[in-house]
N, C-alpha and C positions, 0 to 999 in steps of 0.2 A: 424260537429261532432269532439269532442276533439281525438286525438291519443292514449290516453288514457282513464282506467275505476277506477274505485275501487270498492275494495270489502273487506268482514270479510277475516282477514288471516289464516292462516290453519298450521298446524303444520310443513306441506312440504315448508315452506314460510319462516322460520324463519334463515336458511343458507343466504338468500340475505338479511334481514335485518341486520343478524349479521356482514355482509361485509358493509353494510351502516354505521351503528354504530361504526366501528372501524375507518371508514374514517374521521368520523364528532367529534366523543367525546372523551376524553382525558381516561373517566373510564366508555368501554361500558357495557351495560350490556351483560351479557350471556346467553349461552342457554336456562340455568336454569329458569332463571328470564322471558324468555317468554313462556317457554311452564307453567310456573303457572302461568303468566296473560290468556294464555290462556283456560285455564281450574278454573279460579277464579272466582266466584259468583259476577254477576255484575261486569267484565272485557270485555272490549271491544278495539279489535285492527282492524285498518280499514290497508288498503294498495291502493297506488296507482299501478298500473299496466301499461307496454307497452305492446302490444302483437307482438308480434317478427316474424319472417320470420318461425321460427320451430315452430311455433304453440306452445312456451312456454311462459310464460309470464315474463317479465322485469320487478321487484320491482322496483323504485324510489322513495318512498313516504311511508311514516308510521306514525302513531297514537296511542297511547295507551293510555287509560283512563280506569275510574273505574265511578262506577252510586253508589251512597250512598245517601240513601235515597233520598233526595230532592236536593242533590248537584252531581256535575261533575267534577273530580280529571285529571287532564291532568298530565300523568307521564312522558309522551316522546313522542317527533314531531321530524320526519329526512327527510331530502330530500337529495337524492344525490348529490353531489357537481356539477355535470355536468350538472345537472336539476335545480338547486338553481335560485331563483328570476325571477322566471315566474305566480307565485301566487298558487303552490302547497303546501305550507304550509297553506297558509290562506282558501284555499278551503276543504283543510283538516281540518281545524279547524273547521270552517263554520257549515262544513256536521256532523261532530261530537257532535258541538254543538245541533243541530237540531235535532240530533238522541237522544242526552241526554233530550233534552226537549218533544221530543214525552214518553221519558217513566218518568218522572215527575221531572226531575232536574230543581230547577230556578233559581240556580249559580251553576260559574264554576270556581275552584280554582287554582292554581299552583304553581310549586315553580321554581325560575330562579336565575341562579349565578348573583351576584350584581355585578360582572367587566363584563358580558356580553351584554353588549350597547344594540349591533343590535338585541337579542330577548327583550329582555325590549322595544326596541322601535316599533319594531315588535306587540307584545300585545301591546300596547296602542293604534296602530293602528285598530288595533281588537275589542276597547272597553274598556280593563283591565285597572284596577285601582288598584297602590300599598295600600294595608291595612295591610301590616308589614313588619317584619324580623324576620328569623330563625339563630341563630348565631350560625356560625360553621358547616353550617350544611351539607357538603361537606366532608367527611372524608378524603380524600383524599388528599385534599390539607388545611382543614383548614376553608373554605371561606363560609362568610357568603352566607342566599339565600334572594334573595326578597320573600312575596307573593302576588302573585295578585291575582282580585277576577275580576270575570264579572256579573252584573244580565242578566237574557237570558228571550227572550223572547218568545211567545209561536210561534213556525216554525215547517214546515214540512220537513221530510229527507228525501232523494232519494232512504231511505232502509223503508222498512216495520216495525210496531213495534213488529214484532215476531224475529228478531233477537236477 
């Protein structure tokens, strides 16, 4: 049995992402930005979880995507630095994937900074295949994004499809 679970995240949840998020990315998002994924039509954010000595749970792991119509929008994947390269990203993906295709997604799309190697090569390992560029599409600094696309296959998710 893994040391960990995952689950949908919850509003109470979003202080340990936003500590995630400032560790990992240069322009995190903010509160803002997850409490409307979380209440967004066809948003879904999954969390990895530790469960702790105090019977609270330790976030490490996060997911956010969107379900439109027939496809699956991957907007942000974090792992904690401390937790990185153990395959919690890719199981997060996985499961997200699967959850998308149980409610009728048959791609899944994204967008990645093009100077960021290791997720580019990250999805590819996953399956993704570059089918463009967005130029400029980084405000912040300027920089172009790749996008990649995966076709998905029909899989079962370890969540029910009433989530």
């Amino acid at each position: 049995m893994e040391p960990w679970q995952i689950k949908l995240v919850q509003t109470e949840d979003i202080d340990q992402i936003l500590e995630i998020e400032r560790e990992l990315f240069p322009k995190p998002w903010d509160r803002a930005s997850y409490e409307n994924e979380l209440t967004c039509e066809g948003s879904y954010s999954f969390a990895i979880t530790l469960a702790e000595p105090d019977n609270c749970s330790l976030i490490i792991a996060y997911i956010c995507f969107r379900i439109v119509m027939d496809e699956m929008h991957l907007f942000k994947i974090g792992v904690a630095k401390k937790w990185q390269n153990i395959g919690l990203a890719a199981y997060l993906c996985q499961e997200s994937i699967k959850f998308s295709s149980e409610k009728g997604a048959v791609v899944v799309y994204l967008e990645v900074r093009i100077s960021n190697i290791p997720a580019i090569s990250f999805y590819r390992k996953l399956g993704f295949t570059i089918v463009g560029k967005r130029p400029r599409y980084y405000p912040e600094t300027g920089e172009d994004a790749l996008v990649m696309m995966k076709q998905i296959n029909k899989m079962k998710s370890i969540f029910n499809s009433s989530a």
